[in-house]
TIRO-661515 format. One line per field, with one value per residue (C-alpha): residue number from 1; residue in one letter; chain; x, y, z. Coordinates in steps of 0.25 Angstrom, whole numbers, plus 2048, in hexadecimal, padded with zeros to 3 digits. Example, Ala and Ser with C-alpha at 12.3 -4.5 7.8 and 13.67 -1.06 7.14 Angstrom:
2
nr: c(1, 2) $
rest: c(A, S) $
kette: c(A, A) $
u: c(831, 837) $
v: c(7EE, 7FC) $
w: c(81F, 81D) $
//
This chain:
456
nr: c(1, 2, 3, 4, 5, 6, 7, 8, 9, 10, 11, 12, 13, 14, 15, 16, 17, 18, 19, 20, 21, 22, 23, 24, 25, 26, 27, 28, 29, 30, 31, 32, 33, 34, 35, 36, 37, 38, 39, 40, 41, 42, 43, 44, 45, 46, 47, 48, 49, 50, 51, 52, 53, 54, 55, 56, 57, 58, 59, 60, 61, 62, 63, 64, 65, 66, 67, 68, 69, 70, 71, 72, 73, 74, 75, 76, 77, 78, 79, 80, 81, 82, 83, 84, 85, 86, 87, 88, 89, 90, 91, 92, 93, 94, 95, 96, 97, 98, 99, 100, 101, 102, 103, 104, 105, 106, 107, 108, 109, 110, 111, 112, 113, 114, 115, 116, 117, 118, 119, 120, 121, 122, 123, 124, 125, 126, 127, 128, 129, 130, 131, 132, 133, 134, 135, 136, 137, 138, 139, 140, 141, 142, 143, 144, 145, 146, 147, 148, 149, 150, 151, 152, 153, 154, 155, 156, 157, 158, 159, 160, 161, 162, 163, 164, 165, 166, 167, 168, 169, 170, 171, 172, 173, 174, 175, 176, 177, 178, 179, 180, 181, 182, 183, 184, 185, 186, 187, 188, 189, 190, 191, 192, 193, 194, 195, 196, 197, 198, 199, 200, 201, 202, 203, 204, 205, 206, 207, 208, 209, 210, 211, 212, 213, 214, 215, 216, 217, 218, 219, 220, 221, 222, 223, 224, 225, 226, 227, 228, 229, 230, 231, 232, 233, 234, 235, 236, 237, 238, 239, 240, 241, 242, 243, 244, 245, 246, 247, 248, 249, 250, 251, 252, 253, 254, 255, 256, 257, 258, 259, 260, 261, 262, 263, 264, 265, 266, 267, 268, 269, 270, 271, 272, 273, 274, 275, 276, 277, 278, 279, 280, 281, 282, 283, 284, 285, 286, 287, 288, 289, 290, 291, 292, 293, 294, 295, 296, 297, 298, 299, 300, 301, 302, 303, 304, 305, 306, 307, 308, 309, 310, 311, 312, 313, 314, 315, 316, 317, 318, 319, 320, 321, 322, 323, 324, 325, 326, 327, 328, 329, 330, 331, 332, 333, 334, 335, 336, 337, 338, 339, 340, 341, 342, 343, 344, 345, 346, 347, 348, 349, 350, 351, 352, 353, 354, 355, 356, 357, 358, 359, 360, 361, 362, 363, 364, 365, 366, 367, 368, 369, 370, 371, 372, 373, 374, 375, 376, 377, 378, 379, 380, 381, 382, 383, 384, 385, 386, 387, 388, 389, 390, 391, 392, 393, 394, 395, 396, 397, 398, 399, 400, 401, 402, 403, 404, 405, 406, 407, 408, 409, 410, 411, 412, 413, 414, 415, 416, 417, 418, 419, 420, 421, 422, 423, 424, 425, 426, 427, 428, 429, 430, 431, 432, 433, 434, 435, 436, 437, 438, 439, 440, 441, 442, 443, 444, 445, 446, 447, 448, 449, 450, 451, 452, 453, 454, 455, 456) $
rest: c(X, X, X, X, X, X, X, X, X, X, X, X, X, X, X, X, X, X, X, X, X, X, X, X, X, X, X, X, X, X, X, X, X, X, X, X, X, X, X, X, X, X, X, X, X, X, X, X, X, X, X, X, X, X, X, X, X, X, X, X, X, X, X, X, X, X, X, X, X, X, X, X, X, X, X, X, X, X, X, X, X, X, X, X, X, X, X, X, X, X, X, X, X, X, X, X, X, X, X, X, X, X, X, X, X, X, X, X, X, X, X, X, X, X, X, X, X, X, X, X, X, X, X, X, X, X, X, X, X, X, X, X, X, X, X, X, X, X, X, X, X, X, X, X, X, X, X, X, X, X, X, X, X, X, X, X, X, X, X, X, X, X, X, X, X, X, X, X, X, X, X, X, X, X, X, X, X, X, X, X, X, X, X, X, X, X, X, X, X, X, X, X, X, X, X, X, X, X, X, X, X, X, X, X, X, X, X, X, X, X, X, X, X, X, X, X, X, X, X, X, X, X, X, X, X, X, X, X, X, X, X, X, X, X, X, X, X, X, X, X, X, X, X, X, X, X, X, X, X, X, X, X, X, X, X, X, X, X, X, X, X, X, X, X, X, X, X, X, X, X, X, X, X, X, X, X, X, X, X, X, X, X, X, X, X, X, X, X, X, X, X, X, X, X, X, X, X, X, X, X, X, X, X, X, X, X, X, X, X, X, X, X, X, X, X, X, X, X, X, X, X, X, X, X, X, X, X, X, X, X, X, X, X, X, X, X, X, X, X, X, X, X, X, X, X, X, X, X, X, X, X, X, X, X, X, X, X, X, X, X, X, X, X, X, X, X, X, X, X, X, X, X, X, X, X, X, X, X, X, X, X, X, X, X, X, X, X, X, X, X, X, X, X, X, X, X, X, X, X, X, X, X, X, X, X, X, X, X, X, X, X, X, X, X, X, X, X, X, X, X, X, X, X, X, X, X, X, X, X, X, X, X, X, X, X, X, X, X, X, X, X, X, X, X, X, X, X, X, X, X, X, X, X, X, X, X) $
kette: c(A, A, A, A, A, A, A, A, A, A, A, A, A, A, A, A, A, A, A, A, A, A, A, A, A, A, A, A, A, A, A, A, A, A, A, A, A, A, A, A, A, A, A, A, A, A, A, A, A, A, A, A, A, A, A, A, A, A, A, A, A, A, A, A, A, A, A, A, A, A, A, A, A, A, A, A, A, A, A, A, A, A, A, A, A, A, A, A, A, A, A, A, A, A, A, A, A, A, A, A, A, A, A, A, A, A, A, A, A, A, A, A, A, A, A, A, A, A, A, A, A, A, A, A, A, A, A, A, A, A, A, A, A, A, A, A, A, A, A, A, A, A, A, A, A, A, A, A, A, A, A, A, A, A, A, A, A, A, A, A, A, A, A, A, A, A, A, A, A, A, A, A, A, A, A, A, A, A, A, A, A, A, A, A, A, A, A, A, A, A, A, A, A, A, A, A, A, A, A, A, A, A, A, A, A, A, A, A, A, A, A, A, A, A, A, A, A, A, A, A, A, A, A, A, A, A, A, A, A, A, A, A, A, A, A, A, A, A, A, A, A, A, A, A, A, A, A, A, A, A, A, A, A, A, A, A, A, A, A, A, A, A, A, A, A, A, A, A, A, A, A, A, A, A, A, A, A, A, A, A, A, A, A, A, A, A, A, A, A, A, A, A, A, A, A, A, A, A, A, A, A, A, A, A, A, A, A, A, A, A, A, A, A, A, A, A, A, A, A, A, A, A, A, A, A, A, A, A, A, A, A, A, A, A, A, A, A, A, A, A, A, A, A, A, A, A, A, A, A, A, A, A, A, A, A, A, A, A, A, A, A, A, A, A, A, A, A, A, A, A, A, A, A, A, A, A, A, A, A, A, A, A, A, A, A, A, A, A, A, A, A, A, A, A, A, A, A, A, A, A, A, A, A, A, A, A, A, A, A, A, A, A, A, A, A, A, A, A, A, A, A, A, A, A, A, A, A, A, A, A, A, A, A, A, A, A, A, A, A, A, A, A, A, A, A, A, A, A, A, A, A, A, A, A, A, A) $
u: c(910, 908, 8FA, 8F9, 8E8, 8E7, 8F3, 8FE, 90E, 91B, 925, 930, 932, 93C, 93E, 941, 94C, 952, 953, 95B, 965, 968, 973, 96B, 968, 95F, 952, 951, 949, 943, 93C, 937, 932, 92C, 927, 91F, 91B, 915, 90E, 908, 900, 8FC, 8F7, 8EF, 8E9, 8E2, 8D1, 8D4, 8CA, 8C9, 8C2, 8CE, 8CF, 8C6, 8C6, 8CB, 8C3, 8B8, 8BB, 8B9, 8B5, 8B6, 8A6, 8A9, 8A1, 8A1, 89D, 899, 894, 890, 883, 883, 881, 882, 87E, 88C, 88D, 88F, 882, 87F, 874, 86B, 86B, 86A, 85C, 858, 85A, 853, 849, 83F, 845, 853, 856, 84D, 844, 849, 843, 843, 83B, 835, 83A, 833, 82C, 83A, 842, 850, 852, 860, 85C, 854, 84A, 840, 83E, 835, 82F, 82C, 825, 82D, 82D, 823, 819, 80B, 80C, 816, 817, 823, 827, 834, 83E, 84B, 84F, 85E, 862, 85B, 85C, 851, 849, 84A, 83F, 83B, 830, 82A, 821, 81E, 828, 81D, 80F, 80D, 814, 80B, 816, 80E, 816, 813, 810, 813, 81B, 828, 830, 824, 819, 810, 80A, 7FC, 800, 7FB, 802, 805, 804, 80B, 807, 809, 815, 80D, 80D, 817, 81A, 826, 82D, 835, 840, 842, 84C, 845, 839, 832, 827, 81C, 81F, 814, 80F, 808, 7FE, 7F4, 7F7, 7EB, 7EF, 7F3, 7E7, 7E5, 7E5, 7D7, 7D4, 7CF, 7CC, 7C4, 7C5, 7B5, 7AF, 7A2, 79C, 7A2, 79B, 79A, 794, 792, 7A4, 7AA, 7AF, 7B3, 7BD, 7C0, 7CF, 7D3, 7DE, 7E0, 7EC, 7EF, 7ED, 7FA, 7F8, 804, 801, 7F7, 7EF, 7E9, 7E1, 7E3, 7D5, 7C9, 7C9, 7BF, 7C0, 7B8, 7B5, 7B3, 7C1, 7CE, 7D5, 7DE, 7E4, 7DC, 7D1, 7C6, 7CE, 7C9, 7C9, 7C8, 7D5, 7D3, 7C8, 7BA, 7B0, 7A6, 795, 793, 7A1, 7A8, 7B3, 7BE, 7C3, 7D1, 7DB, 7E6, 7F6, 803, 80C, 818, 810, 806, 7FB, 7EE, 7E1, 7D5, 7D2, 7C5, 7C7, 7C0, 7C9, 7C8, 7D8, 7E6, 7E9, 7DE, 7DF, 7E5, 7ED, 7F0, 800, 809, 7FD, 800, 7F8, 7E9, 7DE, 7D0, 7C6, 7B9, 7B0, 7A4, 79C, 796, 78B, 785, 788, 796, 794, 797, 78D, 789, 78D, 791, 79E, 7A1, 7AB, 7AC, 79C, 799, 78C, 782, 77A, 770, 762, 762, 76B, 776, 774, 77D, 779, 769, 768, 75B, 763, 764, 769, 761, 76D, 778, 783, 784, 78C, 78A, 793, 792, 799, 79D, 7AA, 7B2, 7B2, 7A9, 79B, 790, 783, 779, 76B, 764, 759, 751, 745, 73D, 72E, 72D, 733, 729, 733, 734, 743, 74B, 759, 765, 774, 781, 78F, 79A, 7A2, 7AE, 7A9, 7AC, 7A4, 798, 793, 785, 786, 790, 789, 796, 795, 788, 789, 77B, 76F, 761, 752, 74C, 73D, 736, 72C, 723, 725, 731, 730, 73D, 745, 750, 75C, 768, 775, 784, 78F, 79D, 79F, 7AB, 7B7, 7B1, 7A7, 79D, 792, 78E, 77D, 775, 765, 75C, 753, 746, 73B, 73B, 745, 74E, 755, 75F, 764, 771, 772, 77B, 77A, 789, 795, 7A0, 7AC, 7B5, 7C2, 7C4, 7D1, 7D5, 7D6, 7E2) $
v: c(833, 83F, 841, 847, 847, 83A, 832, 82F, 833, 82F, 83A, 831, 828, 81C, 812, 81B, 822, 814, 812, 821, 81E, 811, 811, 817, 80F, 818, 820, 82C, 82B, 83B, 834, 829, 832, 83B, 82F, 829, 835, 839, 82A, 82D, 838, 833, 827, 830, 836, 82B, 827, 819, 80E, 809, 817, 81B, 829, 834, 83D, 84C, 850, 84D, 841, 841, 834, 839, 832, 824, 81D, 81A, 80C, 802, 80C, 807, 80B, 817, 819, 828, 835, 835, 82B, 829, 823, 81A, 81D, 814, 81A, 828, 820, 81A, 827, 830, 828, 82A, 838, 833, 834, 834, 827, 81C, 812, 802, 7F9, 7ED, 7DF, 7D3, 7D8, 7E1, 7EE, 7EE, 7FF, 801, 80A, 817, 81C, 820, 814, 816, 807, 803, 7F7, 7EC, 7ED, 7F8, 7F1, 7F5, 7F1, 7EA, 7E5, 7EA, 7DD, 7E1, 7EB, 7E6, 7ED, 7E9, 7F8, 7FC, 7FB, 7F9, 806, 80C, 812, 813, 818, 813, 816, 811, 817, 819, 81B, 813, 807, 802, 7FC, 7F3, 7F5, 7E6, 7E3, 7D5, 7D1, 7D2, 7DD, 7E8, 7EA, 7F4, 7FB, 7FA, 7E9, 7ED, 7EE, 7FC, 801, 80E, 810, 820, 827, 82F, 820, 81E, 814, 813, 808, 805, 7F9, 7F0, 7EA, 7DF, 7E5, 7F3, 7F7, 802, 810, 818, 81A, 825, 82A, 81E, 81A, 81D, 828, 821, 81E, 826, 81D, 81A, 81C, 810, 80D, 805, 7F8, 7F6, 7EA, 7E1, 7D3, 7CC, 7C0, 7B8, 7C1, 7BB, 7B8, 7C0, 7CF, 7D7, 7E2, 7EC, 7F2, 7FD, 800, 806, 80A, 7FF, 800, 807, 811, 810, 803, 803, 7F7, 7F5, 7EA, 7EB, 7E4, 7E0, 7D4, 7C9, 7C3, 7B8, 7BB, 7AC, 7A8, 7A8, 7B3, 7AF, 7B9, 7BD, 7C2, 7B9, 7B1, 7B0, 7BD, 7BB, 7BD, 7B2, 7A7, 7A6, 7B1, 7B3, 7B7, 7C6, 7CB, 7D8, 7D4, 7E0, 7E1, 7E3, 7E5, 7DF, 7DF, 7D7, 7E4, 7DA, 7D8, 7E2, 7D8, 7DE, 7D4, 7D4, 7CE, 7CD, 7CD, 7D1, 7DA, 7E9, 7EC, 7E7, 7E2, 7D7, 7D2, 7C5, 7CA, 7BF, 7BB, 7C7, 7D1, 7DD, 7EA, 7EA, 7F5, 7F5, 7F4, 7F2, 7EA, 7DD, 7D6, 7C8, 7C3, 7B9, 7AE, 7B3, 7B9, 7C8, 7D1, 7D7, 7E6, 7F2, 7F9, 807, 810, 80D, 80B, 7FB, 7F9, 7EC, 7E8, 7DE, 7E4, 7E4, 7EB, 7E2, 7DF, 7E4, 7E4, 7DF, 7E5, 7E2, 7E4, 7F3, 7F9, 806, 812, 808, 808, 7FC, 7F7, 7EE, 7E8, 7EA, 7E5, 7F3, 7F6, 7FA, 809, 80C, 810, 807, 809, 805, 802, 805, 7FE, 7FD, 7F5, 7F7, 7F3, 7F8, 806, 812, 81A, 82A, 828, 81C, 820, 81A, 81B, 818, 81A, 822, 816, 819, 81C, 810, 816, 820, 82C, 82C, 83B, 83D, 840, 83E, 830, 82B, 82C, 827, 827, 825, 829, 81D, 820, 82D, 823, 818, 80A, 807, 7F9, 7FD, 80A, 808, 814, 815, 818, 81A, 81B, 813, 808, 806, 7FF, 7F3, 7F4, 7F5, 801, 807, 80B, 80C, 80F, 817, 80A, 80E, 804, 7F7, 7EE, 7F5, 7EB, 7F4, 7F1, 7F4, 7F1, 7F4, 7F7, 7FA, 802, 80D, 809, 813, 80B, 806, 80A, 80C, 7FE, 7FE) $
w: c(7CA, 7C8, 7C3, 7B7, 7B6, 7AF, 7B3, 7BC, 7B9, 7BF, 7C4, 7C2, 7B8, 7C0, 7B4, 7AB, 7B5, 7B4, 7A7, 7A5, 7B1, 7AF, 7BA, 7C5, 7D2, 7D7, 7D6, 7DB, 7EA, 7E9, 7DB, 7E1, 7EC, 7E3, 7DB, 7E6, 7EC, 7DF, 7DE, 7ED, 7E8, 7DD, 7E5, 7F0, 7E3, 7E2, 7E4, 7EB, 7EA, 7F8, 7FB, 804, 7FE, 7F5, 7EB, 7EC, 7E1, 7D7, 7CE, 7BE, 7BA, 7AC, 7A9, 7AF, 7B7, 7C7, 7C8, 7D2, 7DD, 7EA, 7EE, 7F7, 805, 80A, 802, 7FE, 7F7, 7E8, 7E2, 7D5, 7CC, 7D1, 7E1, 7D9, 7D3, 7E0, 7E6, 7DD, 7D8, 7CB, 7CA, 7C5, 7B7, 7AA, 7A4, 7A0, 796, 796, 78F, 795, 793, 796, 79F, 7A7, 7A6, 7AB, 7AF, 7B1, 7BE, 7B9, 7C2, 7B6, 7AB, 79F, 79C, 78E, 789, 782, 773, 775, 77A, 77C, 78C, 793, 7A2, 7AA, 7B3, 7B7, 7BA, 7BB, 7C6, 7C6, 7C4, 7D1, 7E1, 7EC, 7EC, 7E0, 7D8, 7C8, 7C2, 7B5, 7A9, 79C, 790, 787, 789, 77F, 786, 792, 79E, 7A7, 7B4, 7BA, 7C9, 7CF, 7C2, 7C4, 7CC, 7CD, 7D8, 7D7, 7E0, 7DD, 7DA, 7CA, 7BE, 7B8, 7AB, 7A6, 79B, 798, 79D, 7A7, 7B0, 7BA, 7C4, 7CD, 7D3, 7E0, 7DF, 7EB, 7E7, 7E3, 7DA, 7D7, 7DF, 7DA, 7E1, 7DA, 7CD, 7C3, 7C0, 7C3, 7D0, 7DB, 7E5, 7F1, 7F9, 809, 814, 813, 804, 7FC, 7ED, 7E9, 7F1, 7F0, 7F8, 7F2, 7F2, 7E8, 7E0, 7EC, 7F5, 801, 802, 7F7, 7F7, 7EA, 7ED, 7E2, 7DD, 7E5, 7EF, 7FC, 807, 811, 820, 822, 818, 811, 807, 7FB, 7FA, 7EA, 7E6, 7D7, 7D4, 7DB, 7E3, 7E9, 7F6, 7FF, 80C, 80F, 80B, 813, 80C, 7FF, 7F6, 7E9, 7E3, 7E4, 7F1, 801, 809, 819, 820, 82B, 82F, 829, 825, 830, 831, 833, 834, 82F, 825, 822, 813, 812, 806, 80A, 802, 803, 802, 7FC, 7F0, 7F1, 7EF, 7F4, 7F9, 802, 80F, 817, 827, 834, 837, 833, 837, 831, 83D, 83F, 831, 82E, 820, 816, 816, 812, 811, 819, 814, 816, 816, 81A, 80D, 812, 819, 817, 821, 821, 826, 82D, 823, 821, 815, 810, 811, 802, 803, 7F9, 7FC, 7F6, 7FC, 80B, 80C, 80D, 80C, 80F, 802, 80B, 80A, 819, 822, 829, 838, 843, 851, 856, 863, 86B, 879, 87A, 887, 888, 885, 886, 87B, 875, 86C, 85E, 854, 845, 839, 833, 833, 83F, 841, 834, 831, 831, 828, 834, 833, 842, 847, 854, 856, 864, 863, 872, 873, 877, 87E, 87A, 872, 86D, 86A, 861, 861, 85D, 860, 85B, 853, 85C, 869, 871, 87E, 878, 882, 880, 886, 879, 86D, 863, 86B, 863, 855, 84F, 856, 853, 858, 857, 85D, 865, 86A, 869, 864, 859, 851, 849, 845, 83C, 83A, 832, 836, 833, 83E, 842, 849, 852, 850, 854, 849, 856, 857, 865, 866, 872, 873, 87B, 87A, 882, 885, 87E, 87A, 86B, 862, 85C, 84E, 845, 837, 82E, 81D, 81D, 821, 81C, 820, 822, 825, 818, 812, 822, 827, 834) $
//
């Protein structure tokens, strides 16, 4: 039975001994032996199916193919196309082209797809990418076929999220934009060349605060993104939004604002745009809390960051104001009242609460009214923001200080100012009072606030 590089032969052929000796009772024993022996070897030749034995050299599979391939576990093992794609990504093979079809391509596992419109089409949206051809983690990139052609990449509509919650166009064959399979639907990796650089930690655009039509309850905030409080999520309100301060919060433009209970008279609010990071849905809250921790998050929200800052006033309503960068500033024709103090401990810090921000810069309007005094000095000062016991023998301990008067009678002297306050929202000032009996004055016009974009 020996192999002759295609097939099997006998060495003895038994019937036909038969038939040519037809008296004979016997076979010869060597022959069937031999026979056997022959049979063995041909046997232990063999690739068996049950895995129990290997190859002793390369196999020529004369251009078949090797079908049903489990997928592999260990660097030795032999892989299918579509690990090969999963594991090399974009960089595997050339473009392939598909044309849209209501609305779905069906890829039959490329890394790099070419999308045309359907029946040549001026536009058309891509819902869907059938994704039947792929496993959990893989990655494709797309662009438009023809520049000509516009693809609409659709969020939300079908299989798709962007990252940036939009739709996006390619519509030249410079654009790109990859996508990450789940194993349920594709998610947006990156695209090019449009999309922003990726924001620092404390970097904001646009996101620009203003009384809306109802000025006294309403805020207007403008497109524009930002990094969430962990640094490692983009947060992208796609268009601008209104929200009401005296309305328990609902999602929406043009919906209540105030994470919990009612809004109150001459109270701080934090600004915060907030997402649901499973549907990448981005909103606005208002709250009194200036860290993640303290706010009360709609249901399924979970990325916030810090976006700015308004103040009500004594009838609960939001004090008009201008907001340009991280300067927020009070429109009223007079400055806003923060501390009155007429019981001044001569040289004694004291301390006085303000509505800026906590651990940002108030605009400050000073003023000292003593109708008394006629000591030779009247002295001023303020506290470093974050010094929580100030030296008065340590200059780097007072920050601002003001020469009110050399002498003689003071009806009032007014100074402007711009320091911290502490993280508290709380300034620290004492007085070298002199005779007479000093109301001290803080007023505010406004305040940067250098924690946007940085909220914790």
């Amino acid at each position: 039975m020996g192999w002759s590089g295609a097939t099997f032969t006998l060495l003895h052929d038994f019937s036909a001994f038969r038939d040519a000796n037809p008296g004979a009772e016997y076979i010869d024993a060597d022959d069937v032996d031999e026979q056997f022996t022959d049979i063995k070897g041909g046997l232990e030749a063999l690739l068996l199916r049950d895995g129990s034995n290997s190859p002793s050299g390369s196999i020529n599979w004369n251009g078949q193919l090797i079908t049903n391939l489990g997928a592999p576990t260990a660097s030795a093992h032999a892989a299918r196309r579509q690990d090969v794609n999963k594991a090399i990504g974009p960089a595997m093979g050339g473009l392939t082209e598909y044309t849209i079809a209501s609305g779905a391509v069906t890829p039959a596992g490329q890394a790099q797809l070419t999308i045309d419109t359907e029946s040549d089409a001026a536009s058309d949206d891509l819902v869907t990418i059938t994704a039947t051809n792929y496993t959990s983690d893989q990655i494709v990139m797309l662009r438009a076929n023809n520049a000509a052609r516009s693809v609409v990449v659709k969020h939300g509509s079908g299989n798709v999220n962007t990252a940036w919650n939009d739709d996006v166009t390619l519509d030249t064959l410079e654009k790109w934009v990859m996508l990450r399979y789940d194993g349920t639907d594709w998610h947006e990796v990156l695209r090019s060349p449009d999309l922003p650089t990726l924001p620092m930690r404390e970097h904001v655009v646009g996101l620009v605060l203003s009384n809306d039509t109802d000025t006294d309850h309403d805020v207007n905030i403008t497109a524009g993104f930002c990094v969430d409080t962990t640094g490692v999520d983009v947060l992208h309100l796609t268009s601008e939004i209104t929200k009401q301060i005296d309305t328990t919060w609902a999602e929406g433009d043009d919906q209540g604002g105030l994470d919990t209970g009612t809004v109150a008279a001459d109270t701080l609010y934090a600004v915060w745009l907030v997402m649901r990071s499973d549907t990448r849905v981005v909103d606005v809250l208002f709250s009194t809390s200036f860290t993640k921790a303290g706010l009360t998050l709609p249901t399924n929200y979970d990325r916030a960051q810090l976006i700015g800052a308004v103040t009500t006033d004594s009838s609960s309503n939001i004090l008009a104001f201008k907001h340009a960068g991280i300067v927020f500033s009070y429109t009223a024709d007079t400055p806003i009242n923060f501390i009155t103090d007429s019981t001044i401990t001569d040289s004694a810090w004291e301390t006085g609460t303000t509505l800026t921000p906590p651990n940002c810069i108030g605009h400050f309007q000073v003023a000292i009214n003593n109708t008394s005094h006629n000591s030779t000095g009247q002295y001023l000062f303020f506290a470093r923001g974050d010094t929580t016991s100030p030296d008065t023998s340590v200059a780097a301990d007072q920050i601002a200080g003001m020469l009110l008067s050399g002498g003689g009678n003071i009806l009032r002297v007014f100074g402007v100012l711009n320091f911290q306050v502490d993280g508290s929202s709380q300034v620290q000032y004492r007085m070298l009072e002199g005779a007479g009996t000093t109301t001290f004055y803080l007023n505010a016009y406004g305040f940067e606030m250098v924690t946007r974009g940085m909220g914790t």
